[in-house]
C-alpha positions, -999 to +999 in steps of 0.1 A: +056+007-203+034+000-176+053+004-139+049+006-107+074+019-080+067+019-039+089+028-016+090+046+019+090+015+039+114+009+071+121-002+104+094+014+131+087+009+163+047-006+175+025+025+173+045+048+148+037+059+117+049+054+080+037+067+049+041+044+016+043+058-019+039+042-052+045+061-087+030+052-108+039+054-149+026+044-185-009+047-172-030+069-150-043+060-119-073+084-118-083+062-149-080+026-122-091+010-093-056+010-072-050-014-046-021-017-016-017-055-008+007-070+016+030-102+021+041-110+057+065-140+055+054-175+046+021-159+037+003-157+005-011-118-008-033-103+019-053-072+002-049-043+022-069-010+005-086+000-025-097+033-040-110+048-065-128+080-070-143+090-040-142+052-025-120+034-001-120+003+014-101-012+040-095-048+050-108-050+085-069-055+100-061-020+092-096-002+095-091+029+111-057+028+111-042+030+077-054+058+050-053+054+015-051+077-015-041+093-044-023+127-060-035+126-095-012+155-104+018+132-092-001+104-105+013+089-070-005+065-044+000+069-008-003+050+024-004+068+056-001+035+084-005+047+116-008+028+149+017+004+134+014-032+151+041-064+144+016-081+125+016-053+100+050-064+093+052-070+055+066-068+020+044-038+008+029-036-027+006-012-048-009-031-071-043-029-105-060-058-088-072-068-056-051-101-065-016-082-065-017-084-105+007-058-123+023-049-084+061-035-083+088-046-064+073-037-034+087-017+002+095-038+032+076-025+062+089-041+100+077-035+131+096-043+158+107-028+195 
């Protein structure tokens, strides 16, 4: 069975730091394009990150903040958010299509003083 799992979101003040995990099972993600897409409320799927071998891309919102990537070994995708703002506030999701398809439940990620 095919699943996805994030967590590590929370509550964090603008400008820190939080580091997002998904695990990843019944497939391997060194095998797929992996994507981290986001949901700030009463908004549709924003895509956030892809990678895939040696390639990542970033939507230009979190360019140079946010770092994506992977731990084969742990089959595990990760995503280090630094210089956190409010609008990154977000239900979090790591997803097999830029379109959110196959995502998990998601982590919450708020940014507020």
């Amino acid at each position: 069975q095919v699943q996805l799992v994030e967590s590590g979101g929370g509550l964090v003040q603008p400008g820190g730091s939080l580091r997002l995990s998904c695990a990843a099972s019944g497939f391997r993600m060194s095998s797929n394009w992996m994507y981290w897409v986001r949901q700030a409320p009463g908004k549709g799927l924003e895509w956030v990150s892809t990678i895939n071998a040696g390639l990542t891309l970033y939507s230009d919102s979190v360019k140079g903040r946010f770092t994506i990537s992977r731990d084969d070994a742990k089959n595990t995708l990760y995503l280090q958010m630094n210089s956190l703002k409010p609008e990154d506030t977000a239900l979090y999701y790591c997803a097999r299509s830029r379109a959110g398809s196959g995502r998990g439940q998601g982590t919450q990620v708020t940014v507020s003083s």
